[in-house]
C-alpha positions in Angstrom: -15.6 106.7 -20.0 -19.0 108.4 -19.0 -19.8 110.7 -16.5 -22.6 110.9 -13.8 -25.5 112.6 -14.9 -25.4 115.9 -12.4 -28.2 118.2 -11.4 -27.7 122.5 -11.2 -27.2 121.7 -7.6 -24.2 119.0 -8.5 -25.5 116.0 -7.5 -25.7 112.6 -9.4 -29.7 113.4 -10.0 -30.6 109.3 -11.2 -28.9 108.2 -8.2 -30.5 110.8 -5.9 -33.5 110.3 -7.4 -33.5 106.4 -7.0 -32.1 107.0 -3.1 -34.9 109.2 -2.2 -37.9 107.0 -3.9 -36.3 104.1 -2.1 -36.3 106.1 1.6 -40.1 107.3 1.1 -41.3 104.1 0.1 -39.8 102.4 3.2 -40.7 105.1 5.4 -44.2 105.4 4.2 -44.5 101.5 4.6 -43.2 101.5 8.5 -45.7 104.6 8.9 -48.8 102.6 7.6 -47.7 98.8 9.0 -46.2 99.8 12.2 -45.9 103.4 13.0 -44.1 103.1 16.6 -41.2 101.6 14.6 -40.7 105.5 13.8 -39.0 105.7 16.7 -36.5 103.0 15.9 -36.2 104.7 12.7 -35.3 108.0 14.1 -33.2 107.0 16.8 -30.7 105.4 14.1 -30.9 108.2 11.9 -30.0 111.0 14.5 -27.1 108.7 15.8 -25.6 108.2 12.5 -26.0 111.9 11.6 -24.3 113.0 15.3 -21.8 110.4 14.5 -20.7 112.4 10.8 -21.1 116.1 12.6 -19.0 115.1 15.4 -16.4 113.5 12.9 -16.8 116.3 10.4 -16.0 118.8 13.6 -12.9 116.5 15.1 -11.9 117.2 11.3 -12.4 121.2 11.8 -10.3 120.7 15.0 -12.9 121.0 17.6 -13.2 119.0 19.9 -16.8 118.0 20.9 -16.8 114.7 23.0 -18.5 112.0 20.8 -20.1 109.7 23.2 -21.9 112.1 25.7 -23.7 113.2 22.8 -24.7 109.9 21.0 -25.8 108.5 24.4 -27.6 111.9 25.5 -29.0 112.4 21.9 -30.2 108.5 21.9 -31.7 109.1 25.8 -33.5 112.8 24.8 -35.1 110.8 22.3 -36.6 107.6 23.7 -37.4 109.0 27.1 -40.3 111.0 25.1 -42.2 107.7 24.1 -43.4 107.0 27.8 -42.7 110.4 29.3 -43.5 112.8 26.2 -41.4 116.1 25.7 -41.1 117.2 29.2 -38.6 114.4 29.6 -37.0 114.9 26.7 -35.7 118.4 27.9 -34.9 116.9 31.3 -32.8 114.7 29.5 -31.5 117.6 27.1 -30.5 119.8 30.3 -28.6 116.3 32.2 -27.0 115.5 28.9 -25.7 119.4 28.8 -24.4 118.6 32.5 -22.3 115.9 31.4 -20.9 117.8 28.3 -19.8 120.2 30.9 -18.2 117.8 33.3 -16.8 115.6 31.1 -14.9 118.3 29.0 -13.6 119.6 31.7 -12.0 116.8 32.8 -11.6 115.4 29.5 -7.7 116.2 29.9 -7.1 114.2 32.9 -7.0 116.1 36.0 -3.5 117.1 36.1 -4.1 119.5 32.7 -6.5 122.3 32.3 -9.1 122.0 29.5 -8.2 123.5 26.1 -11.3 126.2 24.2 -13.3 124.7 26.5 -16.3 127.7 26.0 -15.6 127.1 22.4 -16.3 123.3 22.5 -19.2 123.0 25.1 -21.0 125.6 23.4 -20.5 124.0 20.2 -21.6 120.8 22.4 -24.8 121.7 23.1 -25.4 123.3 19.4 -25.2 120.1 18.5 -27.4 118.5 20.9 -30.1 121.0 20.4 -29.9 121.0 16.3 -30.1 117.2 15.9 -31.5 115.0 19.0 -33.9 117.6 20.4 -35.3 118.9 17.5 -35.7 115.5 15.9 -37.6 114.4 19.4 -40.5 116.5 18.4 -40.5 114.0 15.1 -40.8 110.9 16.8 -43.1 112.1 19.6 -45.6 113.1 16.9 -45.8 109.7 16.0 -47.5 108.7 19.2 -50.2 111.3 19.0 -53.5 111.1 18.2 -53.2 110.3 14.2 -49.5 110.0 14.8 -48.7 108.0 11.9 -50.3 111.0 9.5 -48.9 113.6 11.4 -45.7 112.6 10.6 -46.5 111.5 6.9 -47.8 115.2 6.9 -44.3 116.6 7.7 -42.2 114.5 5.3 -44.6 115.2 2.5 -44.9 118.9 2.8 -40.3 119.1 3.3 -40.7 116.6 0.3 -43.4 119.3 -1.5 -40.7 121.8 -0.2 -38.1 120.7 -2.1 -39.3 119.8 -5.5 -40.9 122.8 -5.7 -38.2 124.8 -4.6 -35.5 122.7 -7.2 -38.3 123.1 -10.1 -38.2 126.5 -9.7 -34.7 127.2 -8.7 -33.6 125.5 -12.3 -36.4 126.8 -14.7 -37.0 130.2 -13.5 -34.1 130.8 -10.9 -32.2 134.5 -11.1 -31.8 136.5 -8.1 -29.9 134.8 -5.4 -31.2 134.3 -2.1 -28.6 134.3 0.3 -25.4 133.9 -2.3 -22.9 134.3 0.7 -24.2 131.3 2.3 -25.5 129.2 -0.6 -25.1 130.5 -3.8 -27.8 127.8 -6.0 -30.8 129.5 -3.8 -32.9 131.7 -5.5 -35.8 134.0 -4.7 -37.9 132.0 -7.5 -37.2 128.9 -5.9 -38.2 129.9 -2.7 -41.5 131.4 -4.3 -41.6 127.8 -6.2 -41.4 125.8 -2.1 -43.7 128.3 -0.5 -46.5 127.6 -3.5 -45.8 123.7 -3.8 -45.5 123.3 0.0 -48.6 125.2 0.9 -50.8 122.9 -1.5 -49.3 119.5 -0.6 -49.9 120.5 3.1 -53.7 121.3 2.5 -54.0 118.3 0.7 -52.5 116.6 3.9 -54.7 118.1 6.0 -57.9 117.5 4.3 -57.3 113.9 2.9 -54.5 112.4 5.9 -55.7 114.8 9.2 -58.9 115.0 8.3 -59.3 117.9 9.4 -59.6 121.9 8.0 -58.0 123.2 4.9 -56.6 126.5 6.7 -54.8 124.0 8.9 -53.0 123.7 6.1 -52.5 127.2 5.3 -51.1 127.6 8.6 -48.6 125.0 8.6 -47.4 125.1 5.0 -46.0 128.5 4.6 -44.3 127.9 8.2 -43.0 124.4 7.2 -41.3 126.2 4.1 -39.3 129.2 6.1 -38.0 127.0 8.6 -36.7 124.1 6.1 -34.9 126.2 4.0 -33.6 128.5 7.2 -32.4 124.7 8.3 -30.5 123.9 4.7 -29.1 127.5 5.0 -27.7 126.7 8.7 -26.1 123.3 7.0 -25.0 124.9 4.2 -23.1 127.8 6.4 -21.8 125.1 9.2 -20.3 123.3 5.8 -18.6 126.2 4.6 -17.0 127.4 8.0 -15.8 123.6 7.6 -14.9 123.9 4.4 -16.9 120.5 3.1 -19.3 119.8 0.8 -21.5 117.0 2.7 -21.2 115.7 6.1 -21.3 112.5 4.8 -21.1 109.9 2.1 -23.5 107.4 3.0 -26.5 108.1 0.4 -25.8 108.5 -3.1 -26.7 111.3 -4.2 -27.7 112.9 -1.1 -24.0 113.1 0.8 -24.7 112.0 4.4 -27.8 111.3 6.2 -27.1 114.6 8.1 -27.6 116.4 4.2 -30.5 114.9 4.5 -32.2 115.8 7.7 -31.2 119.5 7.5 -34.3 120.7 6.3 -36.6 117.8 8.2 -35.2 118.8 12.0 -36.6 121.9 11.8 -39.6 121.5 10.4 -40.6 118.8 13.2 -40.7 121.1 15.6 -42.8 123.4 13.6 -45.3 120.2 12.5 -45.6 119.2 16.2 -46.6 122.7 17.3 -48.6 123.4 14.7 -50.8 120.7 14.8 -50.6 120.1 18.5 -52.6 123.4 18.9 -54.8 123.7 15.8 -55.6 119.6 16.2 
């Protein structure tokens, strides 16, 4: 019998390879064709990825309610394509409302709530680290240049991550944050910060059109944040004692193994370029 070709980072690299090509190529093809189906594309995403944290908690023993968070995450969301962000955190502050009310009744009125802190807290983690951070990702889409803009933040995560993987597994020695994820090095971050920075000048002189210190700006930025966002995964894992949150891409784990690095840097991409554009 053979065994899976496995990467330093022990993953099945031909099939993760294969699933990421595949991803880019649609989501590059919805960008160009018909760039409000971002939205659509997003919306799914986040409610599959809330869908494996929630399970992946219940599995932990905590008990976030499922549905006030897919419907709240789905509403934060959408209400930002006619309404833009302002709505989205009116929607973020109802949802966190009903998390409130509806764990503390989740037990029927005749029992008092169990960690209720604990759980609502955890709650609204939840809601903040996927549905309103990804928000600032699908708004972007509906800007001036939208369709780039968003390009512009896969492409530099994308940069991101080869360069940090290149360099991790040529040149990697010192350990970055080894309590929390052991395979990140120093020289891998050095190998992101260098890759990322270029692909996002080449973004913004040849997608934005616009100056190459744009660039500058948002590269570097882009970087810290996405791998600060795969070392929050990586730690939430371990307190739960999992590898992945999920199993749905080959490869990859779930789709939440996938966003971890992307939520982050949306909010970072919209800010960025929402000032210096």
């Amino acid at each position: 019998m053979t065994t899976p070709t496995t990467s330093k980072a022990g993953r099945n690299l031909p099939a993760a390879i294969a699933v990421g090509a595949g991803l880019g190529a649609v989501l590059i093809a919805v960008l160009v064709l018909v760039p409000m189906a971002w939205y659509g594309i997003v919306s799914v995403a986040l409610g599959v990825a809330t869908w494996e944290v929630c399970k992946r908690l219940h599995d932990g023993d905590y008990g976030v309610p499922v549905w006030p968070l897919l419907v709240g995450g789905q509403v934060t969301i959408w209400v930002s394509w006619p309404w833009g962000i302002e709505a989205s955190f009116v929607a973020f502050a109802a949802t966190v409302l009903v998390l409130m009310v509806w764990k503390l009744f989740a037990q029927g009125l005749s029992n008092a709530p169990q960690n209720y802190v604990r759980d609502v807290s955890l709650s609204v983690l939840v809601l903040a680290w996927l549905p309103m951070l990804a928000t600032f990702g699908a708004e972007m889409v509906a800007q001036d240049q939208g369709n780039f803009r968003v390009l512009t933040l896969l492409i530099v995560v994308v940069c991101s991550d080869v360069g940090g993987y290149a360099a991790g597994v040529l040149l990697g020695k010192h350990p970055m944050a080894p309590a929390i994820s052991p395979k990140k090095s120093w020289e891998g971050f050095v190998g992101s910060l260098v890759v990322g920075t270029v692909g996002a000048v080449l973004c913004a002189l040849f997608l934005l059109d616009t100056d190459w210190w744009v660039g500058v700006a948002l590269g570097p930025l882009m970087v810290i944040v996405a791998t600060t966002g795969d070392l929050v995964e990586s730690q939430v894992k371990r307190d739960l004692g999992i590898k992945d949150m999920g199993t749905l891409l080959p490869g990859h784990g779930g789709i939440m193994d996938r966003l971890d690095s992307l939520l982050p840097s949306a909010l970072v991409t919209w800010a960025v370029l929402t000032v210096l554009m």
